[in-house]
C-alpha positions, 0 to 999 in steps of 0.5 A, a space after each residue: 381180519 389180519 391178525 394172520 398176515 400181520 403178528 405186529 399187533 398179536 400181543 395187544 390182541 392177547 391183551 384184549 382177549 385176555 381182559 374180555 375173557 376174564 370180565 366174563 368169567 368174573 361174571 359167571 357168563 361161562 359160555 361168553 369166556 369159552 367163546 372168546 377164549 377160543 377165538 384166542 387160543 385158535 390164533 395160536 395154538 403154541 402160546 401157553 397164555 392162550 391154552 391157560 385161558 382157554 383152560 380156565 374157561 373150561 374148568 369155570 365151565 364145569 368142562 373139566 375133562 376139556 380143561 384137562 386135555 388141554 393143559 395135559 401135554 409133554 413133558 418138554 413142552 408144559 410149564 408150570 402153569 399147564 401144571 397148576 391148572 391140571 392140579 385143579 382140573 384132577 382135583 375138580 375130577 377127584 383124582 387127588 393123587 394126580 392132583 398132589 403130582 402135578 402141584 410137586 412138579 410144579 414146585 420144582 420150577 423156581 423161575 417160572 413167571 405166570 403167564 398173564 392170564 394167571 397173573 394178578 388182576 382186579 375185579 369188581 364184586 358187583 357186575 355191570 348192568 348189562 350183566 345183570 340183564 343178560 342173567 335176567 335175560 337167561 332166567 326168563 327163558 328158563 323159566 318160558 317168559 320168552 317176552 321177558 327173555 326177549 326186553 333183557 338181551 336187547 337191553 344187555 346188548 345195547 349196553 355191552 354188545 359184546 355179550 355173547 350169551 345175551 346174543 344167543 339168547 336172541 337166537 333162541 328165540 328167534 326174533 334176531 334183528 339183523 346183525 347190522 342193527 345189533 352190531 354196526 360196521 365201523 371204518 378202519 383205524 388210522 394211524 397218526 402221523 408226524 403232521 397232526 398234533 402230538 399225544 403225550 408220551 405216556 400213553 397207557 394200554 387200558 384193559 378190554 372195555 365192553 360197553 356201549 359205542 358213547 362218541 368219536 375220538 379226536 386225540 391219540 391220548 383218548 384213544 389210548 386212555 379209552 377202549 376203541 371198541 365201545 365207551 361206557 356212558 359217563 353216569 356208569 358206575 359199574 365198570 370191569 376193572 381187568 389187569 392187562 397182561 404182560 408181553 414178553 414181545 414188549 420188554 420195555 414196556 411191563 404192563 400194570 394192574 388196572 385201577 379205579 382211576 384208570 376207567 371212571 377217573 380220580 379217586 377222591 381221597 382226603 387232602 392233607 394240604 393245602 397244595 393237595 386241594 389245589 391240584 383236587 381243585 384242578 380236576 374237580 373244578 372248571 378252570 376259570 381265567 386269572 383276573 390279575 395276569 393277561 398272560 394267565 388268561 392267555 395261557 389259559 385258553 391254551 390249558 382248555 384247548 388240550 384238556 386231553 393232553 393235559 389230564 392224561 400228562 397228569 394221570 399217565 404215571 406217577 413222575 407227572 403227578 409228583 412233578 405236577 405236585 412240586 408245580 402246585 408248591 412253588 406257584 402256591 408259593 409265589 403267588 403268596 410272595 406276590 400278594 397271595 392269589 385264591 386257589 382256583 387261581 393257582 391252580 389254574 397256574 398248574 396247568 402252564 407247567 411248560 416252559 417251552 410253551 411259556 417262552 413262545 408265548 406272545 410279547 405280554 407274557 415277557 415280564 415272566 420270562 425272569 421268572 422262569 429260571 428262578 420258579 424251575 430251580 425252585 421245582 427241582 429243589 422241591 422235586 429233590 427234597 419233597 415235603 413229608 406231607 407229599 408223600 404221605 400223601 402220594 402213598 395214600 393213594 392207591 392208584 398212585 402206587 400202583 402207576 408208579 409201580 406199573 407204568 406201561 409208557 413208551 416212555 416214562 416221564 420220570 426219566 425224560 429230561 424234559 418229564 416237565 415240559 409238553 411237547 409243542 405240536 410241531 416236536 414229533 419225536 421218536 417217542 411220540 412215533 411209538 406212542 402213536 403205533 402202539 395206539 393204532 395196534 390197540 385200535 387194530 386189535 379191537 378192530 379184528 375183535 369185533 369184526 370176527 364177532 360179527 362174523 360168528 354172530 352172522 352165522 349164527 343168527 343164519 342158523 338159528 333161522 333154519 337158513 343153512 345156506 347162508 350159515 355156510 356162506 358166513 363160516 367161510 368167511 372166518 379166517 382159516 385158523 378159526 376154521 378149524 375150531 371145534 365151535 366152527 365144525 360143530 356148526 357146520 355139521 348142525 347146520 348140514 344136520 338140518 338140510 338133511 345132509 346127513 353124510 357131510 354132517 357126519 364128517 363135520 362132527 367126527 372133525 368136532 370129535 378129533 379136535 375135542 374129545 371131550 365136548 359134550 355139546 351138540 353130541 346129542 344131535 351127533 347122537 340122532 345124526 347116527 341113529 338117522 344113518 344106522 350107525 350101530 357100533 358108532 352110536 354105541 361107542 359114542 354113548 359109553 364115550 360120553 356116559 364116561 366122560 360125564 355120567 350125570 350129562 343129558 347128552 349121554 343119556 339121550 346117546 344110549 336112548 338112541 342106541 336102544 332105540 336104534 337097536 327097537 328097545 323101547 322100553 329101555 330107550 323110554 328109561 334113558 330120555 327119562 333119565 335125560 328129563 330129570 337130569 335137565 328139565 329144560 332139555 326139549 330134544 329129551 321129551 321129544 325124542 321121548 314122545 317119538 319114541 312112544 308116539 306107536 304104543 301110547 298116542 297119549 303119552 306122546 302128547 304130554 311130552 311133546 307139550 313139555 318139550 314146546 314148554 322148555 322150547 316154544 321153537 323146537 320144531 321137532 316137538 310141533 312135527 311130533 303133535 302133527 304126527 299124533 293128531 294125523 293118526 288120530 284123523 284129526 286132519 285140522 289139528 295135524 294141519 296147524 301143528 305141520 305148518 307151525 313147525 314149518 314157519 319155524 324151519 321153513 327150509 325143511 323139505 319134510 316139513 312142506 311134505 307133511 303139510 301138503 300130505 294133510 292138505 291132500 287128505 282135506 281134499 285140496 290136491 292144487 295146494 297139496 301139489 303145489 307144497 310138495 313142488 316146493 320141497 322138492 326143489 328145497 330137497 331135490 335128493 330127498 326120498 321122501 318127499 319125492 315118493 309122496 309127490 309122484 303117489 299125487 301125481 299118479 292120483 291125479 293121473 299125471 303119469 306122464 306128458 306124452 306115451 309116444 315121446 320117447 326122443 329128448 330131443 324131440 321133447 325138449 322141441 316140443 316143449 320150448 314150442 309149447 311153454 309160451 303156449 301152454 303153461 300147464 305143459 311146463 308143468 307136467 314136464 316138471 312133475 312125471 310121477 313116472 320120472 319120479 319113481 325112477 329117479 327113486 329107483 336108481 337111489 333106492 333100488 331095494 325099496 319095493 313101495 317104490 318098485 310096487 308104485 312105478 309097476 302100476 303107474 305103467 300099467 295105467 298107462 298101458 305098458 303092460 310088459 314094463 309092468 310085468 317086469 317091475 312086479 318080478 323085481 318086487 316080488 323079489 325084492 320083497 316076498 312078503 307083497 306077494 298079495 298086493 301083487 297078486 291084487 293089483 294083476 287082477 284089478 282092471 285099469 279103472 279100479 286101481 285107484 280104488 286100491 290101496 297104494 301101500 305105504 
């Protein structure tokens, strides 16, 4: 993670970025590019290339009022490309005029340039395989084959790990392997150095590659001529074809669209000559040793000890491939002179093109050393005054023009001096010193790629395993400017949902809310977060907010059903989940908040639409609480108990959840294990009501009111009890779970809720403080006029009877 503390490779980051983002739109994996594309534009904010990305994810998305926000800027700060890409977001909004206005203003700026991420690009028409199984993978679980779901991500994954979708998909579905498995480490790049062996001084960028990690590399040219993250297997066919932006950091260097031959290889063409089959003889054919020269064999062996150097020389640009044709003319014409040799055997000439590597040679290869002058004027002349048979055939080859017109080396052969001879590995130049930084910055960019993928990955799988904690722990990681992204506090602010903390949850959304105003994601969770806290006005602002944004969207609807729902407009509230459900049947909150919201009028009705809601989402714990609840009105205790602790298993970190079990377990008669769930939610949950209310109604059931009456010293107590643990462990226990204490801690947090008054006057009545008691009554009453009854019930039961009273809610 040093992209901040080091801007030296940033464009050969935004080249990365800008491949990975495109294959994933080329492949309709939505999701995939706006991940990515934020992590881009959260680098820098100012570049115009990032927000064009990030835009363009948006508006392929379907987000269009996103897009539009975007690229919506002032006057002196938009270009032409922000222009373009409005024009598109209006008119994908139906706003024509606005449309026609922005692609006007945008004519009137003649000398804008495209931004690389709106430049020329290539793209396969057919998708990989592991696109295909990521898709498959997707509609499986749409349609609940969750085993199904399940074998597509992890073979998407293993062929192209960087699949977003294909991971949260896994997450989903909660049985994620650890991130260490899906994504192992990988030790940082290493830069070459003047002491190992050179690369060729063309070494090319090559677009992002996502594909699965094939082996290690040895040389900078495979380095540079292949992608650092991962390698596709050499049988794959179905690779992305990406063209790598262009930096204006790097005026020197203007980068190139990518073809087939840059990824799989040559591309076979028809051959017009016969030196054209000798160089397809050169590199569809093994190079074999000459039977007539020892010197050929020698050499030989030196072309096969270098094949990287040597193919990526031929294939770097265009200057090598003609030079290397002119080579193929004037050995095929003096092997002629000499007797006439095979054309395996000339083309194995081909590769000794160097007449560095010629002169030091050892003492067998001196009867060609007059040869050498006399075969380099015949190069030249052949280079200066080429046949037209060559050149037909260089302009038949796409990927020869295209190179040609694109090189993206540090140095070009074409206008070295020495575009003919290969460096020996003791000449370390300049240029070979830019070759190899170039290398290691691409190598770095990867490298930050991939491991701030790791990062979010991380997180991710946290909170979908309901472990918030941990989710938290992995977001501070992130450097400081992802931080701040909308992706990143909406995660914050789900996985503060989900501990129930509902005030820094508000926080993290309302952040969310200033960085995207128009994000239509997770608002159905800010939606219920507001109905949690009795924000009325806040909540109703959201929903006509989110219904203007986007009209046909669940997550508005779900927004103005919690509205009604908040204001106890059920009927209404019923009509607006509804309206979600049709809107997207998959949608599970839709028919669980649907089911609660008819769980008090209609037991039934309830039912079929938590089933539904498990049918869209078999982990939706909401919708296990929800049939738990059902059945525990309906006294079916055994049902209510299994539906309680799968949603448990599913959130085991929900204090509510544990409550609920130990409630039912309690009703079946099992006090010991009721208490013993209730402890344990009470130390995930130390601040929650709830919870802590049930346990002391227990506790005062099973007469623990509290350790001693005469106790009143702390000092003492805590004397008393270090005395007596090693002793007595039920002493450690009853210190730890006083109903009394309970009830007061509950008091101070909630000093108007009379059931909470109500229980700790009768817990010190048992316990024979009758003033306390009679005090606490008053303040009940007060608080809550209408329990004037139970009040009147409880002052005249006697001590032995009131655990034959009703308690209350």
């Amino acid at each position: 993670m040093q992209a901040e503390s080091n801007p030296t490779f940033l464009p050969y980051l935004s080249q990365r970025f800008n491949s990975l983002v495109w294959t994933c739109l080329d492949a309709d994996l939505f999701k995939s590019a706006i991940f990515y594309a934020e992590r881009y534009f959260a680098l820098d904010q100012t570049s115009h290339d990032a927000r064009h990305l990030y835009a363009s994810a948006m508006l392929h998305a379907g987000q269009s009022h996103s897009a539009l926000h975007l690229v919506t800027l002032p006057q002196d700060q938009r270009c032409s490309g922000c222009l373009e890409i409005k024009s598109k977001c209006c008119t994908a909004l139906g706003r024509h005029r606005e449309a026609r206005e922005a692609l006007d203003e945008s004519l009137r700026d003649l000398n804008y340039t495209p931004s690389p991420s709106l430049g020329q690009r290539v793209a396969r028409a057919f998708p990989e395989e592991a696109i295909i199984h990521c898709r498959s993978g997707t509609t499986a679980l749409k349609g609940n084959l969750p085993e199904h779901a399940r074998r597509s991500f992890r073979q998407a994954l293993h062929l192209n790990p960087m699949l977003w979708e294909a991971f949260e998909g896994l997450c989903s579905l909660g049985s994620v392997p650890e991130v260490e498995e899906l994504f192992p480490s990988r030790p940082p790049p290493t830069k070459r150095i003047a002491s190992e062996e050179p690369a060729p001084l063309n070494v090319n960028l090559q677009p992002f590659r996502i594909g699965p990690l094939a082996g290690p590399r040895d040389s900078i040219a495979t380095n540079a001529t292949n992608d650092s993250f991962a390698y596709p297997p050499e049988n794959s066919v179905l690779q992305a074809h990406i063209r790598p932006p262009r930096f204006q950091a790097i005026p020197t260097q203007p980068s190139r669209p990518l073809s087939s031959a840059d990824e799989t290889g040559p591309v076979p063409k028809k051959l017009r000559s016969s030196g054209a089959r000798q160089r397809a003889g050169e590199f569809g054919t093994k190079m074999t040793k000459s039977n007539t020269a020892p010197v050929d064999d020698a050499r030989s062996k030196k072309a096969r000890a270098r094949p990287a150097l040597t193919l990526a020389n031929i294939f770097s640009s265009s200057a090598g491939r003609r030079s290397q044709s002119a080579a193929a003319t004037s050995s095929r014409n003096a092997g002629v002179a000499a007797g006439g040799k095979s054309d395996r055997e000339a083309s194995s000439a081909i590769t000794r093109r160097s007449a560095r590597l010629m002169s030091s040679s050892s003492s067998s290869s001196k009867p060609l050393v007059g040869k050498v002058p006399a075969a380099r004027e015949r190069r030249r002349h052949v280079t200066r005054t080429r046949s037209r048979s060559i050149d037909s055939d260089m302009e038949e080859d796409p990927t020869a023009s295209g190179e040609a017109a694109y090189s993206h080396s540090p140095t070009s052969l074409a206008n070295s001096p020495h575009s003919d001879v290969s460096p020996a590995p003791s000449n370390w130049t300049a240029a070979h010193e830019q070759a190899a930084q170039e290398a290691y910055e691409t190598e770095l960019a990867d490298q930050y790629i991939y491991d701030l993928m790791r990062l979010f990955a991380s997180a991710t799988r946290a909170l979908s395993m309901y472990d918030t904690q941990l989710c938290l722990d992995e977001l501070e990681k992130l450097p400081h400017v992802h931080q701040r992204s909308a992706y990143v506090m909406a995660m914050v602010g789900r996985a503060h949902y989900e501990r129930t903390d509902y005030t820094s949850a508000e926080r993290a959304f309302q952040a969310v809310r200033a960085l995207e105003p128009y994000r239509l994601w997770d608002m159905e969770v800010y939606s219920t977060l507001l109905w949690h806290l009795q924000r009325t006005v806040q909540l109703s602002f959201l929903a006509q907010e989110l219904l203007a944004i986007d009209p046909r969207s669940p997550q508005a609807w779900i927004a103005i059903g919690n509205t009604f729902s908040l204001q106890k407009e059920r009927a209404q509230a019923l009509t607006c989940f509804r309206r979600a459900q049709q809107l997207d049947p998959t949608c599970a909150y839709a028919f669980t908040l649907a089911g609660h919201e008819s769980i008090d009028e209609d037991i039934d009705k309830a039912i079929v639409c938590f089933q539904m809601a498990l049918r869209a989402d078999a982990r939706h714990y909401n919708a296990w609480y929800g049939l738990g609840t059902c059945y525990l009105r309906m006294s079916k205790i055994r049902m209510a108990e299994y539906h309680y602790r799968k949603a448990a298993e599913i959130h085991p970190n929900n204090a509510v959840l544990l409550g609920c079990v130990g409630m039912v377990v309690e009703r079946r008669g099992d006090r010991a294990g009721a208490l013993a769930l209730f402890d344990e939610a009470v130390k995930l949950s130390p601040d929650n009501a709830l919870v802590r209310y049930r346990r002391a109604k227990m506790l005062i059931s099973m007469k623990r009111y509290r350790v001693c009456v005469f106790i009143s010293h702390q000092e003492l107590l805590l004397t008393i009890t270090s005395i007596l643990r090693p002793v007595c462990s039920c002493v450690s226990d009853c210190l730890e779970q006083p109903a009394i204490a309970d009830l007061e801690a509950l008091r101070d947090t909630s000093p108007d809720e009379a059931n909470v008054i109500f229980q700790l006057a009768r817990a010190y009545r048992l316990v024979g403080d009758e003033v306390k008691a009679a005090q606490l009554l008053a303040v009940a009453r007060d608080v809550s006029p209408k329990s004037i009854n139970k009040i009147k019930k409880l002052m005249e039961t006697v001590k032995d009877e009131m655990d034959e009273m009703d308690e209350g809610s």
